[in-house]
C-alpha positions as CSV (number, residue, x, y, z in Angstrom):
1,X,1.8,71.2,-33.3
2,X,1.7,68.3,-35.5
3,X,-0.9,66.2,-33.1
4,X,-3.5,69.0,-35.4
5,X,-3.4,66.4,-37.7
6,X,-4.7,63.2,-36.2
7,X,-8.1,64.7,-36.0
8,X,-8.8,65.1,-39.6
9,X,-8.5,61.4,-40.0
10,X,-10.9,60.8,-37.4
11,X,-13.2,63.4,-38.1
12,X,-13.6,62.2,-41.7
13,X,-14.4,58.7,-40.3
14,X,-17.5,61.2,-38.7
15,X,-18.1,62.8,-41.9
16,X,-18.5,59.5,-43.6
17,X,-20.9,58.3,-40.7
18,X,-23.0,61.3,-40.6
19,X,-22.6,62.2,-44.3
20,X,-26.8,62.5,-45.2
21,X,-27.7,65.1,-41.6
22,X,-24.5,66.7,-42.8
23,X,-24.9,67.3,-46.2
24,X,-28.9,67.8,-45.6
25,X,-28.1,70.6,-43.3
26,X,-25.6,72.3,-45.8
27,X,-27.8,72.1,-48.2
28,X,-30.8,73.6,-45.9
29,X,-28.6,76.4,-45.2
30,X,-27.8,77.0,-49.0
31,X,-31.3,76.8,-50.0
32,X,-32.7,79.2,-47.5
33,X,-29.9,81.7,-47.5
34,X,-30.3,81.8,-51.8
35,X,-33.8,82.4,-51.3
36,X,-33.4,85.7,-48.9
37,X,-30.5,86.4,-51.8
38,X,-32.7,86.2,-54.4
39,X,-35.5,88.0,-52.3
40,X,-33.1,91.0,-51.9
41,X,-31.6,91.5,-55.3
42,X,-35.6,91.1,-56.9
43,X,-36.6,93.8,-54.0
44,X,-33.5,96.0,-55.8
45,X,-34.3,95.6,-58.9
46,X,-37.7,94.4,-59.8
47,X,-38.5,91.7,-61.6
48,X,-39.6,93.6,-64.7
49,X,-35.8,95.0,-64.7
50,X,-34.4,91.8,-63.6
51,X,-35.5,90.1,-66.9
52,X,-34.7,93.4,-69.1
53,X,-31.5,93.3,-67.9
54,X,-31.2,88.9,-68.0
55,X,-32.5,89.1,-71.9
56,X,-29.5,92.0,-72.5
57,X,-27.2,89.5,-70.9
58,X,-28.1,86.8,-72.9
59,X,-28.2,88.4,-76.5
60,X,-24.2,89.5,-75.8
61,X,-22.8,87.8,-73.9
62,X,-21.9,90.4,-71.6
63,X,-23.0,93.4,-69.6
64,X,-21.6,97.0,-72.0
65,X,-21.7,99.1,-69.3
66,X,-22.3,97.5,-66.3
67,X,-21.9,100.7,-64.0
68,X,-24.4,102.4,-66.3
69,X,-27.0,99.9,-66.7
70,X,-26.9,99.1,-62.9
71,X,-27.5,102.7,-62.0
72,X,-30.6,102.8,-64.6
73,X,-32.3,99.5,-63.6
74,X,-32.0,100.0,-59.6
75,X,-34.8,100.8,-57.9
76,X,-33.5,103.4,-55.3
77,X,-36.9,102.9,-53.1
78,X,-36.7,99.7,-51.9
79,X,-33.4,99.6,-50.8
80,X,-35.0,99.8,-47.3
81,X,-36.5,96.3,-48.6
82,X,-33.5,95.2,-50.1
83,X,-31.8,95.5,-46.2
84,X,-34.7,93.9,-44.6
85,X,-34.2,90.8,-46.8
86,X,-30.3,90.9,-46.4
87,X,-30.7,91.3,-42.5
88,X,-33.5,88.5,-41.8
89,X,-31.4,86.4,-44.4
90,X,-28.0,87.1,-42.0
91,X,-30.0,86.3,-39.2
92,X,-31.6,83.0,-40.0
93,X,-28.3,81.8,-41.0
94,X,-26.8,82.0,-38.2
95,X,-29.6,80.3,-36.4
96,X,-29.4,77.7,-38.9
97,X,-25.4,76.9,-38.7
98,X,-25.9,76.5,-34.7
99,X,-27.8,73.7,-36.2
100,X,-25.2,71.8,-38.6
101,X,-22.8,73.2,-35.6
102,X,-25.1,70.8,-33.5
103,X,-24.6,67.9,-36.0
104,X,-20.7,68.4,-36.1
105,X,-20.3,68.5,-32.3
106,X,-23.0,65.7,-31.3
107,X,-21.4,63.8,-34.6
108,X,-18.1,63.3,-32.8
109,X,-19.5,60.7,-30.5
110,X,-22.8,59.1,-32.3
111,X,-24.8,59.1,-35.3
112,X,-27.0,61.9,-35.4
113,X,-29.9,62.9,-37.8
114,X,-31.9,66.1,-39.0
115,X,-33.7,65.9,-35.2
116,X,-30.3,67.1,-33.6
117,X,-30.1,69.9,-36.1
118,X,-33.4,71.1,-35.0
119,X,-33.1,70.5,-31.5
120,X,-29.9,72.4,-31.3
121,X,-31.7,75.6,-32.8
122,X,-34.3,75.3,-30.6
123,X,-31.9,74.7,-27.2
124,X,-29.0,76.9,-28.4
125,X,-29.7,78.6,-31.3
126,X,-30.2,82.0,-29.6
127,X,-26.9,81.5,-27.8
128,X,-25.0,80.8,-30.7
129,X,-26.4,84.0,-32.4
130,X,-25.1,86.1,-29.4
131,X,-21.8,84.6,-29.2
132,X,-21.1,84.7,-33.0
133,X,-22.8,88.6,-33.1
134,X,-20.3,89.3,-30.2
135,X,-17.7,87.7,-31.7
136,X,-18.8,89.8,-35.0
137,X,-18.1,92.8,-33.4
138,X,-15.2,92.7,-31.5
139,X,-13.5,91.7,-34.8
140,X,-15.5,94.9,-36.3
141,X,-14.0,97.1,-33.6
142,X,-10.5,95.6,-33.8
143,X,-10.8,95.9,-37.8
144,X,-11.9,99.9,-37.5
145,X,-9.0,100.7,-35.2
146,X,-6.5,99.2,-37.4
147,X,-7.7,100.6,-40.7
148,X,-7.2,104.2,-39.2
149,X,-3.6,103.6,-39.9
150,X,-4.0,102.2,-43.1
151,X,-5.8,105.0,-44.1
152,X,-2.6,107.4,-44.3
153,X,-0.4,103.9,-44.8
154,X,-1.7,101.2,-47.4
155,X,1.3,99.1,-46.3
156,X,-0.5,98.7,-43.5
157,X,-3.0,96.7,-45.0
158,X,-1.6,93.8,-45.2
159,X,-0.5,93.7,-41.6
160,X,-4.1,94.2,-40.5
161,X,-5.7,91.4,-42.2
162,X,-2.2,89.4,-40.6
163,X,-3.2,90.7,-37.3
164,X,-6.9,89.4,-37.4
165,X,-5.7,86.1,-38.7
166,X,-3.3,86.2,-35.7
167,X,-6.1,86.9,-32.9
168,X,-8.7,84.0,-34.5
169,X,-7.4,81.2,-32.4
170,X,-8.4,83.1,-29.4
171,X,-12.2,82.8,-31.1
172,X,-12.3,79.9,-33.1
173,X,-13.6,77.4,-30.4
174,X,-16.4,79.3,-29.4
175,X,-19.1,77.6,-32.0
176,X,-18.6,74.0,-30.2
177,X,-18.1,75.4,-26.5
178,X,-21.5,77.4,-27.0
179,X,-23.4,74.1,-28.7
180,X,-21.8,71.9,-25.5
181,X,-23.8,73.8,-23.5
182,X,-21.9,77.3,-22.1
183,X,-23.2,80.5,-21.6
184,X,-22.1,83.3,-24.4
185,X,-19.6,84.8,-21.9
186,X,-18.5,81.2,-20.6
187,X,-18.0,80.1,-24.0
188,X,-15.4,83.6,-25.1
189,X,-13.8,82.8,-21.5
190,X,-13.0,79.0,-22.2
191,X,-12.5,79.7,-26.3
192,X,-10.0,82.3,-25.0
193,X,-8.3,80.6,-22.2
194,X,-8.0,77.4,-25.0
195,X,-6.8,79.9,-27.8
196,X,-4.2,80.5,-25.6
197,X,-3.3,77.2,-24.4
198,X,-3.1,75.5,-27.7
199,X,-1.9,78.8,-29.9
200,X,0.3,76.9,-32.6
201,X,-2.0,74.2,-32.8
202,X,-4.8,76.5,-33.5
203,X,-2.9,78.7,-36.0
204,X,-1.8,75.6,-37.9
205,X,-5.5,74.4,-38.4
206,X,-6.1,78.3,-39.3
207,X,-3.5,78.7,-42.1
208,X,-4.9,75.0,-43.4
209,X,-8.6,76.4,-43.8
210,X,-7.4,79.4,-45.6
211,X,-4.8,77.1,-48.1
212,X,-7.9,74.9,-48.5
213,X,-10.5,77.5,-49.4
214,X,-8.2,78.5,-52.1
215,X,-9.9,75.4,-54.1
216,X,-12.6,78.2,-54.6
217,X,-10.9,79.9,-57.6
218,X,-11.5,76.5,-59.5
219,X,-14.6,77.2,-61.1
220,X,-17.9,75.3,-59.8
221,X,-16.5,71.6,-58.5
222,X,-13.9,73.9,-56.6
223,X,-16.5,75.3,-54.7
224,X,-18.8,72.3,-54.3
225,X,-15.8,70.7,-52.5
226,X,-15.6,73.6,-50.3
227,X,-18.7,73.9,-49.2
228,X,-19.8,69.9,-49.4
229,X,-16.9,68.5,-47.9
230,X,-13.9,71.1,-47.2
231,X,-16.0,73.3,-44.7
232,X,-18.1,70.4,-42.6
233,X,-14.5,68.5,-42.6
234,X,-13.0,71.7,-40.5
235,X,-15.8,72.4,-38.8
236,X,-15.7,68.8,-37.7
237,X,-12.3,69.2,-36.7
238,X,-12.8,72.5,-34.6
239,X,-15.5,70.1,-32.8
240,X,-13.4,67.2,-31.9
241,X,-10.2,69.2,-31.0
242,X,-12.5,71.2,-28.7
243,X,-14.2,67.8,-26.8
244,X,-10.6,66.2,-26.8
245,X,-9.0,69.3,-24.8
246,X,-11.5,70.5,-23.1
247,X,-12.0,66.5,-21.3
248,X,-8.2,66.4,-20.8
249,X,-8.5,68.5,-17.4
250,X,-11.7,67.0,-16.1
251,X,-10.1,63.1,-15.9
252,X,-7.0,65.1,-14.5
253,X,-9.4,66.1,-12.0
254,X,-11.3,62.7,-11.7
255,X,-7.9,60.9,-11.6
256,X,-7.2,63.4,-8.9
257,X,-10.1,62.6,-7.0
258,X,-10.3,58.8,-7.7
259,X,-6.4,59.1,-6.3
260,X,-7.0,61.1,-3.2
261,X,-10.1,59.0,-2.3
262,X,-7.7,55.7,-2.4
263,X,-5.4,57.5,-0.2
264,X,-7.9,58.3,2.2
265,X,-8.8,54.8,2.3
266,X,-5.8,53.0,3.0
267,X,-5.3,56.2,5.5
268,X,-8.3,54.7,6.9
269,X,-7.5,51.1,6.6
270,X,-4.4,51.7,8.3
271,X,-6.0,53.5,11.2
272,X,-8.0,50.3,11.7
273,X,-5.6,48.0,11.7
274,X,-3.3,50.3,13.9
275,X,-6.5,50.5,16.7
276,X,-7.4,46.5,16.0
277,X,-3.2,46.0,17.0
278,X,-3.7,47.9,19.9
279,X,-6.8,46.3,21.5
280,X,-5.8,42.8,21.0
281,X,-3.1,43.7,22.9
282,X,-4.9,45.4,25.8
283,X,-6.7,42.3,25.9
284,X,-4.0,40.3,26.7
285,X,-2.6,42.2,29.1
286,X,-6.1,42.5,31.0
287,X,-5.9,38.4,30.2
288,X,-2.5,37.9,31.9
């Protein structure tokens, strides 16, 4: 459990290397996602509402009746347009983290720039968004069965969000299995099979992302850190702990092969000798 550890050294060393594709693609991300935000809550409101309610806001200090004044200023008809932005928004970002996924997992072994983050949209961008939908709703199915009983038991609640926490190792190595190059279903297999495998280890780095997105509550550096350094740092991690174990059982299998070959060899060496023995002396017999 504790070898979780060794890889956050190292993958800071590729944070430092890679910092400006890393923090470019963040950034990208931040940008693009805001603006489909900003899109959706102007599609809500209107703009003419938007600053009626900003110059309110401004003269004191605070919203009187928030409930009340959101219920006036939204604009029930394009809530249609609201979901549109909201939707395309959820969409592109998706496609766009396969991209700083790309930069994490390529990052690991070289220095990469902003090309790798577009390439790995364009290659397997459309992968990623069907592996992390189908990841999406598996945890949406799971999450509806176990609310039923937390319906008629709120104790319960606590135990389900326990319970999803508890199954996430089994899905947490998906993102770098799909950007190495797997199929959607290839990538849940091997994310499964590795979930299993390395449990603990999994769980540990699990428990550490939630303790460290608890730096969120410290108002604006706390979440600068989390989403400049904190959340590349553990996707970084995710990365090289995935290439680490998942090229553990293919040199087993080279050494395997590289061992059996040699054997073969001095098999056939042997043989050689054995037959070279044994016409040397049929030749001296014939001789004598």
């Amino acid at each position: 459990m504790v070898k979780i550890f060794r890889y956050f050294k190292k993958s800071f060393e590729v944070y430092k290397r890679n910092f400006v594709p890393i923090i470019l693609s963040v950034l990208l991300i931040g940008i693009i996602c805001g603006l489909f935000l900003v899109l959706s809550i102007f599609a809500l409101f209107g703009p003419k509402n938007i600053n009626t309610m900003t110059e309110s806001y401004m003269m004191l200090g605070e919203f009187t009746d928030f409930e009340q004044e959101f219920s006036e200023f939204l604009n029930l008809q394009n809530v249609g347009l609201f979901l549109l932005f909201m939707i395309l928004g959820g969409i592109t970002a998706i496609f766009l983290q396969s991209g700083f996924w790309g930069i994490c997992f390529h990052g690991i072994k070289k220095r990469v720039t902003m090309k790798t983050f577009f390439t790995t949209i364009r290659k397997r961008g459309i992968s990623y968004f069907s592996a992390i939908l189908l990841v999406l709703i598996i945890f949406f199915v799971i999450s509806l069965l176990l609310s039923l009983p937390a319906t008629i038991f709120p104790l319960f609640i606590p135990i389900t969000l326990i319970i999803l926490i508890l199954i996430t190792p089994f899905f947490i190595l998906i993102s770098p299995a799909v950007i190495s190059g797997r199929s959607v279903i290839e990538s849940l297999e091997q994310s499964f099979k590795l979930g299993k495998k390395y449990y603990f280890d999994l769980i540990l780095l699990i428990i550490l992302i939630y303790l460290f997105s608890l730096v969120n509550f410290i108002p604006i550096i706390g979440s600068l850190l989390s989403y400049f350094l904190i959340s590349p740092l553990f996707a970084l991690v995710i990365c090289s702990f995935y290439i680490d174990v998942k090229q553990k059982p293919e040199t087993q299998i080279k050494t395997k092969s590289v061992q059996k070959k040699g054997t073969k060899k001095l098999v056939k060496k042997s043989k050689q000798k054995r037959a070279d023995k044994s016409n040397r002396k049929k030749l001296k017999g014939k001789r004598k």
